[in-house]
N, C-alpha and C positions, 0 to 999 in steps of 0.2 A: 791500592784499594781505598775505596773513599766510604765511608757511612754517615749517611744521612736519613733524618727525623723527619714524621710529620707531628702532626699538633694534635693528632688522636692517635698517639701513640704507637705506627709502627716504624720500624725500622727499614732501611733497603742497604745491604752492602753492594756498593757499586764493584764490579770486578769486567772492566774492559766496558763488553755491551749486556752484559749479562746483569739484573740487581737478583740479590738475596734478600726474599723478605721476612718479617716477622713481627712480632710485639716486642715490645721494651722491656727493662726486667718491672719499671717503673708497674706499667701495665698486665704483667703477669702478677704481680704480688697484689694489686687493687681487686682481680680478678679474683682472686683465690686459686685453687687446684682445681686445673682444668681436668676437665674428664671426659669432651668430646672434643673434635676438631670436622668440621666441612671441610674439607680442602675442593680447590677449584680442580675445574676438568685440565688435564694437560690440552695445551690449543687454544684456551679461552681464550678470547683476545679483551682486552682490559681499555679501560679510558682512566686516565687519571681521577682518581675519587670514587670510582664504580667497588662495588662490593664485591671484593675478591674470595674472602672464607669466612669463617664464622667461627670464632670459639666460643665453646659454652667452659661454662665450670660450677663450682657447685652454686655461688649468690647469683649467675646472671649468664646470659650468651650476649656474646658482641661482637660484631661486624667487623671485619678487617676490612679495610678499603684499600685500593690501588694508589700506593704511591706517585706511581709511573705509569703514562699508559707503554702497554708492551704487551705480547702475546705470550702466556703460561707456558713454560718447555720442561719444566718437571716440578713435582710437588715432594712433598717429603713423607712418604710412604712408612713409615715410623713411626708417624703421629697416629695411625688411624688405631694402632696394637699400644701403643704408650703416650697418649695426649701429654702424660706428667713429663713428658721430658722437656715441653713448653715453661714450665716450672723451675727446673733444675738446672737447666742450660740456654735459657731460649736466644741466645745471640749467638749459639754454635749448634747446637745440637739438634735445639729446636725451632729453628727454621722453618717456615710454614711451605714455601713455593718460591722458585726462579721463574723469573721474566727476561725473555728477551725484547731491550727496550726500543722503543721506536723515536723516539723525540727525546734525547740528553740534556734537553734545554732545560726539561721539567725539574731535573737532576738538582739545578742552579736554585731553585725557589723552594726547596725543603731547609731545613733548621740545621747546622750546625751541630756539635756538643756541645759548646758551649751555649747556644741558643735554646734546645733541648732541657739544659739541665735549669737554665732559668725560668721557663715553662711548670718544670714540677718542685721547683721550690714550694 
């Protein structure tokens, strides 16, 4: 299992062809307490950078964008009843939506941790 960053802060756990995504915790705490989530339609199909969901919270809403282009195969149905768990766990728990990716090349051109954490210095 591989995790990589973009540079607006979401995350993707790669697992095979599958990514897991979401925000950083970096980007959960800037945000504040989220209190809505959009999540995308299962199916969407995605282009890398396309605007996949949308979190709101109480200072602002903002765009999650597609890491990876891939097509939506489930979302995280949890967030719609408790957005806070974006808050509390959001590199497990709160997880916004799986993609199945289409191009792993994309994979290659995201950040590191180490890259990542020199970003939010």
């Amino acid at each position: 299992m591989t995790t990589k960053f973009t540079p607006e802060h979401e995350y993707i756990r790669v697992e095979g062809s599958t990514g897991i995504v979401g925000i950083t915790p970096f980007a959960q705490e800037a945000l504040g307490d989220i209190v809505f989530v959009d999540l995308p339609s299962v199916g969407k199909v995605l282009k890398k950078g396309d605007e996949a969901a949308v979190v709101e919270s109480v200072k602002a809403a903002s765009e999650i964008y597609a890491p990876v282009s891939g097509t939506v195969t489930e979302v995280n149905a949890a967030l719609s009843g408790n957005p806070g768990l974006i808050n509390s766990d959001p590199e497990a728990s709160g997880w916004i939506y799986k993609v199945a990716i289409t191009d792993s090349a994309e994979i290659d051109g995201l950040l590191d941790s180490d890259a990542y954490a020199e970003l939010t210095l």
